[in-house]
py3Dmol code that shows the C-alpha trace and the ligand (Angstrom):
import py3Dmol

protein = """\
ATOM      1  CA  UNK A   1     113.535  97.429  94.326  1.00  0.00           C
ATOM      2  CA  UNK A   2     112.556 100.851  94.854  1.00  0.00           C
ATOM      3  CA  UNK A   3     109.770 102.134  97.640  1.00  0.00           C
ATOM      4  CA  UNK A   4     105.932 100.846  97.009  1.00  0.00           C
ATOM      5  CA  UNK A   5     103.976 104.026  96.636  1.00  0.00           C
ATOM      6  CA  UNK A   6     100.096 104.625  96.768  1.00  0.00           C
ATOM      7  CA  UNK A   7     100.376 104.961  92.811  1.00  0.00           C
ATOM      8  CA  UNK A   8     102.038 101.584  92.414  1.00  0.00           C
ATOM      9  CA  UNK A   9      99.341  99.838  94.419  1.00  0.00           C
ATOM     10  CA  UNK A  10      96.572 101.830  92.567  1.00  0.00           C
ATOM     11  CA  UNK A  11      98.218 100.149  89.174  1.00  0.00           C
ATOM     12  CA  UNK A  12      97.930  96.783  90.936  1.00  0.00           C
ATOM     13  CA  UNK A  13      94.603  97.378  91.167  1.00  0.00           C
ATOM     14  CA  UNK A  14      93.869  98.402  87.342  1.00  0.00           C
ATOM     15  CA  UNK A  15      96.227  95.861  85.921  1.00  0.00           C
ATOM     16  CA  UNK A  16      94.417  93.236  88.010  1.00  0.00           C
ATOM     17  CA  UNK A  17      97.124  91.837  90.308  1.00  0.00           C
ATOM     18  CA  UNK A  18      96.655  91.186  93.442  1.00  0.00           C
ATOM     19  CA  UNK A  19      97.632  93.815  96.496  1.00  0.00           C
ATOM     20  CA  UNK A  20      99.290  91.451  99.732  1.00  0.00           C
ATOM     21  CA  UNK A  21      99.330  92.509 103.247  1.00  0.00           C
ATOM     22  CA  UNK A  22     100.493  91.507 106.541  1.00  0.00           C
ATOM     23  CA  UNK A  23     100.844  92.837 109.901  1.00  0.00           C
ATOM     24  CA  UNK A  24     104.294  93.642 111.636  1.00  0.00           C
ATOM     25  CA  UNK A  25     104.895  95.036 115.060  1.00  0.00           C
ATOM     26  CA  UNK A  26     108.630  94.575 115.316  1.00  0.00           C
ATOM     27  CA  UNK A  27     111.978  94.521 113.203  1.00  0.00           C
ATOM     28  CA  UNK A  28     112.639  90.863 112.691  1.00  0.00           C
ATOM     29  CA  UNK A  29     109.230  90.089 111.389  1.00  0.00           C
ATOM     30  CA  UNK A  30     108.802  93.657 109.183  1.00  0.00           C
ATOM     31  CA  UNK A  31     111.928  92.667 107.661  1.00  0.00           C
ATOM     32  CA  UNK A  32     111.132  89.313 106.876  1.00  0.00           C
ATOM     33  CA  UNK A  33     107.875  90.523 104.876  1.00  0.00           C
ATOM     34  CA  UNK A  34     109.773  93.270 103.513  1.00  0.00           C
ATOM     35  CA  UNK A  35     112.384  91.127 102.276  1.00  0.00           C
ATOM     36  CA  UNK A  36     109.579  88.770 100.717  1.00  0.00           C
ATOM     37  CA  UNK A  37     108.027  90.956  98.800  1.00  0.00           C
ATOM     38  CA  UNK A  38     105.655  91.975 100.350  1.00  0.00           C
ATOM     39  CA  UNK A  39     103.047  95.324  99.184  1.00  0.00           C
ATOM     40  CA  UNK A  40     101.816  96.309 102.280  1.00  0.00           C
ATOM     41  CA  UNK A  41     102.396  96.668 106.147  1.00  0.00           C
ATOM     42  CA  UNK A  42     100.487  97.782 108.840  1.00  0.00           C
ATOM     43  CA  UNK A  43     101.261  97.964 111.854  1.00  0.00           C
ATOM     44  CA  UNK A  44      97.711  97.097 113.394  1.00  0.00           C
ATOM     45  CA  UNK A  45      96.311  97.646 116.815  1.00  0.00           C
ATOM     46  CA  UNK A  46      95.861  93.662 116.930  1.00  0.00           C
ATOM     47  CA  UNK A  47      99.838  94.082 118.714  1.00  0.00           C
ATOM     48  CA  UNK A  48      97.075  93.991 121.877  1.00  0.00           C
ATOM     49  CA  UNK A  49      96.206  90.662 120.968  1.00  0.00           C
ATOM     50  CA  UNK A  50      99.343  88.840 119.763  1.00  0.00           C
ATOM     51  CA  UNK A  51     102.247  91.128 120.945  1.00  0.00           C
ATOM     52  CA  UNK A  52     100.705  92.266 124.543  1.00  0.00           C
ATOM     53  CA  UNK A  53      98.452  89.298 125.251  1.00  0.00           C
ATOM     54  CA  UNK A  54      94.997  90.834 125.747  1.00  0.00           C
ATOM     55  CA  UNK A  55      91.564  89.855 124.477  1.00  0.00           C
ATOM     56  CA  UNK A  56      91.021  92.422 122.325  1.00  0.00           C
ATOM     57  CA  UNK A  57      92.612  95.291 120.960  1.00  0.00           C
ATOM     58  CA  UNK A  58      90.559  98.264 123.062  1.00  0.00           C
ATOM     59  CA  UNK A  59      93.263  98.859 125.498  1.00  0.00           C
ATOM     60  CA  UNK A  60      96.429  99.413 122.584  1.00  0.00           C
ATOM     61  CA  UNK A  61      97.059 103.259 123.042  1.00  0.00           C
ATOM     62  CA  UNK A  62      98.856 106.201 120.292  1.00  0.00           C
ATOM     63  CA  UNK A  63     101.926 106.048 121.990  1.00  0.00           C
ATOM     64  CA  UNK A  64     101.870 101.722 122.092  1.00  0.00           C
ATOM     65  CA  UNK A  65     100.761 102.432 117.926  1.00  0.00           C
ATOM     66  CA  UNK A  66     103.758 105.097 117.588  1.00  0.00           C
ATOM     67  CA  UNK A  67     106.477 102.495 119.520  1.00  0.00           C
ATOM     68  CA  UNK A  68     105.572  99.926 117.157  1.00  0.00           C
ATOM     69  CA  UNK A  69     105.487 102.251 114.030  1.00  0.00           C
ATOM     70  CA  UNK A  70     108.981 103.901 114.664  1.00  0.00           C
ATOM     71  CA  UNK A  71     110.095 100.089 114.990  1.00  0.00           C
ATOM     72  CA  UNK A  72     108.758  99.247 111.620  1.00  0.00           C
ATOM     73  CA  UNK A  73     109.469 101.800 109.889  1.00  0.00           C
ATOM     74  CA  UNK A  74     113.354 101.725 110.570  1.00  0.00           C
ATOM     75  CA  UNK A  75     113.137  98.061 109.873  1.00  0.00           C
ATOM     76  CA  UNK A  76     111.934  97.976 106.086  1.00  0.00           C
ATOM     77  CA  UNK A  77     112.740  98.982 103.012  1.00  0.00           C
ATOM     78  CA  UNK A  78     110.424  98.901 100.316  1.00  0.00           C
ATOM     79  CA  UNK A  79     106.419  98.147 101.793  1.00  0.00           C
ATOM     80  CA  UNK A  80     104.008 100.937 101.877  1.00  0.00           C
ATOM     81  CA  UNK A  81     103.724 101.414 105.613  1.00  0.00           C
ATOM     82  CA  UNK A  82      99.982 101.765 107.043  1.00  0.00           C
ATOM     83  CA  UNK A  83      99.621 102.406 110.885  1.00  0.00           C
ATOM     84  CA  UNK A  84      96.359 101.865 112.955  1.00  0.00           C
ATOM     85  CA  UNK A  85      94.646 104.386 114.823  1.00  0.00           C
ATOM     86  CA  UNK A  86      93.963 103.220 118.317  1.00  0.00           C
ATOM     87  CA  UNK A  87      90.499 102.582 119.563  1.00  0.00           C
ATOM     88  CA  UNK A  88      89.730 106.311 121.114  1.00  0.00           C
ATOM     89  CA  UNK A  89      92.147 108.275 119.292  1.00  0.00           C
ATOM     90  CA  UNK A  90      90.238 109.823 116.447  1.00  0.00           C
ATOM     91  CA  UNK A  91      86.847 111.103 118.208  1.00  0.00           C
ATOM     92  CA  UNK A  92      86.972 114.595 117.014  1.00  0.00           C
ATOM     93  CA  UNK A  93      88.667 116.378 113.976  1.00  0.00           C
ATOM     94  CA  UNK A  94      91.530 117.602 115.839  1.00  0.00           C
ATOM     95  CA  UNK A  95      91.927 114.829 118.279  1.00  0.00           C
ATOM     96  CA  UNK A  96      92.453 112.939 115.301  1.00  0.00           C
ATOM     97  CA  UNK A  97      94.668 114.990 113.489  1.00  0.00           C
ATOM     98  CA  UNK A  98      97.058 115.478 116.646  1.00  0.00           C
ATOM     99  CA  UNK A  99      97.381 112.031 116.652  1.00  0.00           C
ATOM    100  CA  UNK A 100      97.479 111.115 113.173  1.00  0.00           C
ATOM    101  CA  UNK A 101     100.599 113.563 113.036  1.00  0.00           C
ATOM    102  CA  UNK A 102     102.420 111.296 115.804  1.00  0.00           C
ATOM    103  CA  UNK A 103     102.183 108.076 112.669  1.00  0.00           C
ATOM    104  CA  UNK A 104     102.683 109.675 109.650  1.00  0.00           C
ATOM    105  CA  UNK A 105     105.954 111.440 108.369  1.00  0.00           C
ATOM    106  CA  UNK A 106     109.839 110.612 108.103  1.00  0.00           C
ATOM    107  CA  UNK A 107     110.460 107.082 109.412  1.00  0.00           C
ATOM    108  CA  UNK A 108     106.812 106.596 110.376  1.00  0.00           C
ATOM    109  CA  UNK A 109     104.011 105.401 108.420  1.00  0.00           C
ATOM    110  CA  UNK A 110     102.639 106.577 104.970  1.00  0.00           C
ATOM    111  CA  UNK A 111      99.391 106.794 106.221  1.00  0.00           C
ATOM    112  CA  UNK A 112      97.144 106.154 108.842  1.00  0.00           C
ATOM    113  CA  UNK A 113      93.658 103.876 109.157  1.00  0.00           C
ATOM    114  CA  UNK A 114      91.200 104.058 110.861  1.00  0.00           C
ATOM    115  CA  UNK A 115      87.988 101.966 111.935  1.00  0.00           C
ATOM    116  CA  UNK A 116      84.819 103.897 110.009  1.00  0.00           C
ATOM    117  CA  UNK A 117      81.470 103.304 112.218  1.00  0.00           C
ATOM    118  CA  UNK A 118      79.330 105.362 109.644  1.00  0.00           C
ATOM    119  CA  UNK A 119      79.727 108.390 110.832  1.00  0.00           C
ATOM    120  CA  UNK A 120      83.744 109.308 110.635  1.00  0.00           C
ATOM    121  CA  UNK A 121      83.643 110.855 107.375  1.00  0.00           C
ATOM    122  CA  UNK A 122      83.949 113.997 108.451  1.00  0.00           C
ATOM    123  CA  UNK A 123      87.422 112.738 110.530  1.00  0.00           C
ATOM    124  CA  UNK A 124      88.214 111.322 107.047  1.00  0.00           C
ATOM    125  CA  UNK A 125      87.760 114.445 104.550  1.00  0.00           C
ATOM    126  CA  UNK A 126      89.778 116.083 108.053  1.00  0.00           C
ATOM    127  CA  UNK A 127      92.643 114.444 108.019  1.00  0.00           C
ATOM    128  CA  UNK A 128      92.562 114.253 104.033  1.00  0.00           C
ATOM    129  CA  UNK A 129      92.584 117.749 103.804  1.00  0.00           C
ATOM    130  CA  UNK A 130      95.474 118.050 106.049  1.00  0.00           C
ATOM    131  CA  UNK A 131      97.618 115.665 103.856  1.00  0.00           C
ATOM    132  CA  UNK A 132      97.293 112.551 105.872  1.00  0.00           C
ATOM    133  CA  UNK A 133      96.480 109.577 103.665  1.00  0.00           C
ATOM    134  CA  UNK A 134      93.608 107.439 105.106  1.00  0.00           C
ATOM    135  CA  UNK A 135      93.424 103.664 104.731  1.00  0.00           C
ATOM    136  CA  UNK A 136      89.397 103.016 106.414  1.00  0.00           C
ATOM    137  CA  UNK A 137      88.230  99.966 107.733  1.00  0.00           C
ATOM    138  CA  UNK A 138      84.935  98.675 107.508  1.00  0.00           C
ATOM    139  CA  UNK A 139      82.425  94.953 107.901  1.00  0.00           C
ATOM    140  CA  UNK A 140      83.394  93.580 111.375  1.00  0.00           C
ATOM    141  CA  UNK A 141      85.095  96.225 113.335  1.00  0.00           C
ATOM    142  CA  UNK A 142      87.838  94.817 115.830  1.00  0.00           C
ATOM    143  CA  UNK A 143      87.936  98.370 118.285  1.00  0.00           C
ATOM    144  CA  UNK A 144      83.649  97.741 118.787  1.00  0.00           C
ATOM    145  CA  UNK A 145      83.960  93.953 119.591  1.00  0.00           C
ATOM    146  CA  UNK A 146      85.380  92.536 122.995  1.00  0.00           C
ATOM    147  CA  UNK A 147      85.297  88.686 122.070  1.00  0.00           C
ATOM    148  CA  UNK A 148      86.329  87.241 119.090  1.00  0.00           C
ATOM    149  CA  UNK A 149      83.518  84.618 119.325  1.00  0.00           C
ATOM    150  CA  UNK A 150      81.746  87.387 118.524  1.00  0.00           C
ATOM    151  CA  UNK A 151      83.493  87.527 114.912  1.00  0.00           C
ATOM    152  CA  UNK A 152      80.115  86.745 112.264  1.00  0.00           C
ATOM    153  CA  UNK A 153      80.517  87.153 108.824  1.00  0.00           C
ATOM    154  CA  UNK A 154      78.657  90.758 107.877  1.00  0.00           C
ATOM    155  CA  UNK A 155      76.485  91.705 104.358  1.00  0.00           C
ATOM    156  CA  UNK A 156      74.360  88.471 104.060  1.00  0.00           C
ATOM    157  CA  UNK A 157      71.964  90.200 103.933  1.00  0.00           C
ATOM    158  CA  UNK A 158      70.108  92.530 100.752  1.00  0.00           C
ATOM    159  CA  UNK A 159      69.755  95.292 103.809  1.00  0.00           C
ATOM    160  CA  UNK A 160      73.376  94.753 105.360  1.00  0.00           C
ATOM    161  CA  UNK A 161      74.913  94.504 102.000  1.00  0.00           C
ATOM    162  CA  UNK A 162      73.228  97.534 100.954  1.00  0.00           C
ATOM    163  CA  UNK A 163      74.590  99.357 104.191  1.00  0.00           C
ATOM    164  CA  UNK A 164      78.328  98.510 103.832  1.00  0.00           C
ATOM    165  CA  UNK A 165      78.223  99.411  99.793  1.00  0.00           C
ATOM    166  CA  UNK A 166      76.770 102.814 100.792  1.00  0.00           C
ATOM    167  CA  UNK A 167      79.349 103.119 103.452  1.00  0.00           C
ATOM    168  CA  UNK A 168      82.358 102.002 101.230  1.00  0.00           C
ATOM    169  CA  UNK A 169      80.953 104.438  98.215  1.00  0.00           C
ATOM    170  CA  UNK A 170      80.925 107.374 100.880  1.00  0.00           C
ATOM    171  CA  UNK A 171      84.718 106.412 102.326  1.00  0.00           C
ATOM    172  CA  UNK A 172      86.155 106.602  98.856  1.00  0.00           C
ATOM    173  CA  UNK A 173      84.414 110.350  98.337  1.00  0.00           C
ATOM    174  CA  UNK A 174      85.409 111.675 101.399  1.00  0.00           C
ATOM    175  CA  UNK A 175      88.845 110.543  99.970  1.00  0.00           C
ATOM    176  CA  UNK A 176      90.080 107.805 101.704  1.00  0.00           C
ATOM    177  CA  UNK A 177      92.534 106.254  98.955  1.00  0.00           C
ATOM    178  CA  UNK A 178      92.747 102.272 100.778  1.00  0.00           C
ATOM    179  CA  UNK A 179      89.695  99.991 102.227  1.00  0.00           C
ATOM    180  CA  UNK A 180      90.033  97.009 104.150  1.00  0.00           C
ATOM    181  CA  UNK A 181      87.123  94.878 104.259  1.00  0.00           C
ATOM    182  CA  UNK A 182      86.890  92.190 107.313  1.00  0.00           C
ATOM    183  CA  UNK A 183      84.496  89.544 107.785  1.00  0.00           C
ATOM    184  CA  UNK A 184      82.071  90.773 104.873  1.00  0.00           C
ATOM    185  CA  UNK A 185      80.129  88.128 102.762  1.00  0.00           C
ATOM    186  CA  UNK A 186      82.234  87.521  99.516  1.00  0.00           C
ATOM    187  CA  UNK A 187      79.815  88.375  96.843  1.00  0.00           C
ATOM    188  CA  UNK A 188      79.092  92.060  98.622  1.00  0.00           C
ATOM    189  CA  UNK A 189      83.079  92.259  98.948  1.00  0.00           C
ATOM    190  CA  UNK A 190      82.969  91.345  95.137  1.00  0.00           C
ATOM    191  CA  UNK A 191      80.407  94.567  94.806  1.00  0.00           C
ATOM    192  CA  UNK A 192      82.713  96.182  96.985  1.00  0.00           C
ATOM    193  CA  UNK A 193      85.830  96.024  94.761  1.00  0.00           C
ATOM    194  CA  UNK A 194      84.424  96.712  91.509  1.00  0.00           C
ATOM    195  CA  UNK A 195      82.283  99.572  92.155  1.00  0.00           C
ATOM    196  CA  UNK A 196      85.213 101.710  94.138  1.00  0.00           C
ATOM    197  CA  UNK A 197      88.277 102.633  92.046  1.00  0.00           C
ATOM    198  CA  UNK A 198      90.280 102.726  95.160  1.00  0.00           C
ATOM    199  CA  UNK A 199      92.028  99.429  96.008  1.00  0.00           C
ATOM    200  CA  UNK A 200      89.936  96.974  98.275  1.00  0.00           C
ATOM    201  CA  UNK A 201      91.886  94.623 100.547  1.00  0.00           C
ATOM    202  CA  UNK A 202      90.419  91.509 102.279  1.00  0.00           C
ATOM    203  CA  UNK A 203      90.686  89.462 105.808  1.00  0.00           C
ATOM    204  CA  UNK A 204      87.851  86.957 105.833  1.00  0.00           C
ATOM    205  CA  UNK A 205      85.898  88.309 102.759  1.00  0.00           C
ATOM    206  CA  UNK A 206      86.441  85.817 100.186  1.00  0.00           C
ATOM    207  CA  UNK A 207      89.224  85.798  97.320  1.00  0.00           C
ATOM    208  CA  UNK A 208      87.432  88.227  94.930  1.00  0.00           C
ATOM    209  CA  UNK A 209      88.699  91.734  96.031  1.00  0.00           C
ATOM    210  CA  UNK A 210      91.582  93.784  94.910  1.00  0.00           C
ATOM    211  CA  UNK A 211      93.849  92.179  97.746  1.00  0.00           C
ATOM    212  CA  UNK A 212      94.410  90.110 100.641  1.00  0.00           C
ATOM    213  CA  UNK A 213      95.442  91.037 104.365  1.00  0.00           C
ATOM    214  CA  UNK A 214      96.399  88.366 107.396  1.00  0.00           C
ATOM    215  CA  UNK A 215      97.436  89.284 110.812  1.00  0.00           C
ATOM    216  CA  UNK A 216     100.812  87.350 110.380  1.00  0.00           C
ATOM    217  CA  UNK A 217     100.945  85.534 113.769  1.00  0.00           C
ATOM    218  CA  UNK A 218      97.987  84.216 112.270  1.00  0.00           C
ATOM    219  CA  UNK A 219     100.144  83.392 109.013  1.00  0.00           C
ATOM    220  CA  UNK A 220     102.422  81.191 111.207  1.00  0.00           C
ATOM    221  CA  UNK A 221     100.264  80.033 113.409  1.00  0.00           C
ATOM    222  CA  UNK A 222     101.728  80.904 116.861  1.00  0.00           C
ATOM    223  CA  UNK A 223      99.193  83.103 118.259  1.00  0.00           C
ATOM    224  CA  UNK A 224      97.405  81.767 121.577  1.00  0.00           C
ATOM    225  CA  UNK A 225      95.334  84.579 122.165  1.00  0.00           C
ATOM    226  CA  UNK A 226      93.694  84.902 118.745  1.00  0.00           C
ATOM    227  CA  UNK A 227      91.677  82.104 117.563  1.00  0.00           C
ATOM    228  CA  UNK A 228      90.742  82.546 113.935  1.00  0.00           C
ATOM    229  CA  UNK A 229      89.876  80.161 110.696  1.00  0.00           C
ATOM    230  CA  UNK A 230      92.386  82.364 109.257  1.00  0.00           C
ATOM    231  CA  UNK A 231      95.027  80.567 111.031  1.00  0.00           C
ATOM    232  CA  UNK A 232      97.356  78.011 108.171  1.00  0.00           C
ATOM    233  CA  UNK A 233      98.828  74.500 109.759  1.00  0.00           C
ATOM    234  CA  UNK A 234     100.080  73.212 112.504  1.00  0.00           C
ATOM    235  CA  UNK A 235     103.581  72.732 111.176  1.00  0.00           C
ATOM    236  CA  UNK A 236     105.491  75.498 111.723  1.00  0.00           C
ATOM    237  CA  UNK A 237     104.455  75.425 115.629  1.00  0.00           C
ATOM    238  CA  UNK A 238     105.136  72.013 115.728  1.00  0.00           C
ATOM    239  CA  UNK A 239     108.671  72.874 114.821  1.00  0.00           C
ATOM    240  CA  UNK A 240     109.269  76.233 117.332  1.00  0.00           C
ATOM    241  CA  UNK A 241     107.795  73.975 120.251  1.00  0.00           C
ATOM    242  CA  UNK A 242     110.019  70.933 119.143  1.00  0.00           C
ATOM    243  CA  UNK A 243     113.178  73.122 118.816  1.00  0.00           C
ATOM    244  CA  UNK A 244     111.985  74.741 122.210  1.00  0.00           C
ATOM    245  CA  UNK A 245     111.921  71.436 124.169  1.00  0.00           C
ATOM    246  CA  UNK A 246     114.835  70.130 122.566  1.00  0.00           C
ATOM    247  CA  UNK A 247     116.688  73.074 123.521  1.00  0.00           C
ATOM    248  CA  UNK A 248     115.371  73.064 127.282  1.00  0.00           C
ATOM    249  CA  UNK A 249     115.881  69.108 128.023  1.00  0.00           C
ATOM    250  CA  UNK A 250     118.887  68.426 125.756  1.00  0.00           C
ATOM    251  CA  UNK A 251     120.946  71.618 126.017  1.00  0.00           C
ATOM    252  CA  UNK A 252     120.244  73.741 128.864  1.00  0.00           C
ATOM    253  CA  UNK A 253     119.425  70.984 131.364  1.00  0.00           C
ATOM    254  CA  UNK A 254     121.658  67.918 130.673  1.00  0.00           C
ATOM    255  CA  UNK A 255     124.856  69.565 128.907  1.00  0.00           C
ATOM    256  CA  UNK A 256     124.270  72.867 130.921  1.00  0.00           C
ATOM    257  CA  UNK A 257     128.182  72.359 132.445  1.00  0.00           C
ATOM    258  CA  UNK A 258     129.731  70.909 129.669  1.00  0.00           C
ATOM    259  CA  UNK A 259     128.473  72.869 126.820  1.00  0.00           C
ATOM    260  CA  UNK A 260     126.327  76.063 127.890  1.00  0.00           C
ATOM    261  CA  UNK A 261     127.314  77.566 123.809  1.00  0.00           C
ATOM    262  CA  UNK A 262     126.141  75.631 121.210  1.00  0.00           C
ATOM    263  CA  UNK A 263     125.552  76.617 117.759  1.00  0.00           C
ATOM    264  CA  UNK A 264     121.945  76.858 116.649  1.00  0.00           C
ATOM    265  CA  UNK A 265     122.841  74.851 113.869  1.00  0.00           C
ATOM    266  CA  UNK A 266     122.815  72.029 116.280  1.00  0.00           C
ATOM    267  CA  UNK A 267     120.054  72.249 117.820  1.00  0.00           C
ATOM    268  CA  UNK A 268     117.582  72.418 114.408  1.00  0.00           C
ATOM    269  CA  UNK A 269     119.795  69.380 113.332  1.00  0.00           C
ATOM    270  CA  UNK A 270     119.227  67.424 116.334  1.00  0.00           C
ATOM    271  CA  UNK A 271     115.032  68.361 115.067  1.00  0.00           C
ATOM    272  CA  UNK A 272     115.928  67.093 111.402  1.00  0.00           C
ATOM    273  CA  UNK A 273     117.626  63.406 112.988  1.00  0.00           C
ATOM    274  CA  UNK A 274     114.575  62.855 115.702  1.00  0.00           C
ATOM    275  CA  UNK A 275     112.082  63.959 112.489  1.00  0.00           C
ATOM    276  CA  UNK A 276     114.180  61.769 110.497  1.00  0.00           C
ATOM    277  CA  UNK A 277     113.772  58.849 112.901  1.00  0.00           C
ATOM    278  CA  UNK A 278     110.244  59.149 113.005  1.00  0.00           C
ATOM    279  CA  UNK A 279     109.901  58.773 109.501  1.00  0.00           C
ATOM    280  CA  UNK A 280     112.351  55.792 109.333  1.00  0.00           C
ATOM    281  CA  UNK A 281     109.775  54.489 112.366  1.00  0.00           C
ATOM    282  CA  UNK A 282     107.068  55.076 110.875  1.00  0.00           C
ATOM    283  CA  UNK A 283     108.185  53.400 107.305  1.00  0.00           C
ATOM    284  CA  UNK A 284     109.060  50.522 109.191  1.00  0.00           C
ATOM    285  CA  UNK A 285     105.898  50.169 110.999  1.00  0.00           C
ATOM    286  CA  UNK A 286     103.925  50.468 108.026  1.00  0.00           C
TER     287      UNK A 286
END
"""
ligand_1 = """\
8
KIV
O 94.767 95.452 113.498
C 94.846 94.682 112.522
O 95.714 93.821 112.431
C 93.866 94.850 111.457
C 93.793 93.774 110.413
C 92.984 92.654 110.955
C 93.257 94.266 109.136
O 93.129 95.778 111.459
"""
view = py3Dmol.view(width=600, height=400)
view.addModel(protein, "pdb")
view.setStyle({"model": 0}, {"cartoon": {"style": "trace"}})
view.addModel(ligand_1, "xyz")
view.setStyle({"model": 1}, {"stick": {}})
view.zoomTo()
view.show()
């Protein structure tokens, strides 16, 4: 499968089919999306949250965003690569385009996004005119919020709604050629999508816009310092921490002389037989 361009997710768009996204931050999980399928990555600054452990995503610096990127970008294949801009690193024209240089270009990202707080379209038509491609971001604005209690759902409102179509109209004509829209009521993300001809992708703002984004710890399910609705089942934890104390009790601890190599093969079978006899338990009980 060749490379997804900009032009083959524009044609998504027009032909109606829906644009998918997920984060990555390092090679085994970039490769796992890439191998899926997958349209999109970005390499977001939410690595503060999941990959370094902090409450937010303020502290996540260029050179943290350009680690990660370089990572990514070796590691896949055929995704359109989008890297954030960290919190601070886009304040003036030139600040911005020094360090939108360090993301984009041969085995870095195909473009660069940013946060837009109403008043960055002049870092926008900037970098534009420079050749960077810009991916904005707008609704509920991760790099302005500490707490992620403090997540609401933006554009209830005729006034608020108004505010983010204006803003996502002005984004597309200072030529930013991707939006992501977070936490934005569904019906104004509906406006949203139709009225801009560049592809609209969502996280949190309903299932009617040109595409869909997760965080993909979030897709799993194994993040502890994120708590979102966004998050699917428990299952697939239940099976890492099930393999993990299997492997610490059973393995490390009681066969640690006998048998400190074991084939992983083992170990997820020993998970299938104890599942296995739950089920049988459970059957029997019933
Ligand atoms: O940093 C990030 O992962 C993001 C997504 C939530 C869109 O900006």
């Amino acid at each position: 499968m060749p490379k997804v361009s900009l032009k083959k997710i524009n044609s998504l768009k027009k032909k109606r089919v829906g644009i998918s996204a997920l984060t990555s931050y390092d090679a085994s999980f970039a490769r796992l999306a890439d191998d899926c399928g997958i349209d999109i990555i970005l390499v977001g600054d939410s690595l503060g949250e999941v990959i370094q452990g902090h409450s937010n995503t303020h502290s996540v610096t260029i050179n943290d965003m350009c680690y990660h990127t370089e990572i990514v970008s070796r590691s896949i294949q055929k995704a359109f690569l989008i890297a954030d801009m960290p919190k601070g690193s886009y304040e003036t024209k030139s600040h911005a385009l020094k360090n939108a240089k360090k993301l984009v270009g041969d085995n870095m990202a195909d473009m660069v996004k940013i946060e837009f707080n109403g008043k960055d379209a002049h870092i926008i038509e900037h970098l534009i005119s420079n050749n960077i491609p810009v991916c904005s971001h707008i609704g509920v604005l991760p790099q302005t919020i500490s707490n992620r209690k403090d997540y609401k759902k933006v554009g209830k409102t005729k006034d608020e709604a108004n505010k983010l179509i204006s803003e996502a109209i002005l984004i597309e004509k200072s030529g930013s050629q991707i939006l992501i829209v977070e936490c934005i009521d569904s019906a104004t993300a509906k406006i949203i999508s139709k009225t801009l001809d560049i592809p609209v992708i969502g996280i949190g703002s309903g299932k009617n816009c040109d595409g869909q984004i997760r965080v993909i710890y979030d897709l799993f399910n194994i993040s502890f310092t994120r708590s979102t609705k966004l998050a699917t089942d428990v299952t697939l934890p239940a099976i890492m921490v099930s393999l993990s104390i299997i492997f610490i009790y059973l393995f490390s601890s009681l066969f640690f002389d006998s048998s400190p190599d074991f084939d992983m093969r083992v170990l997820f079978g020993v998970l299938l037989v104890v599942l296995g006899l739950c089920i049988i338990c459970k059957y029997f009980k019933d």
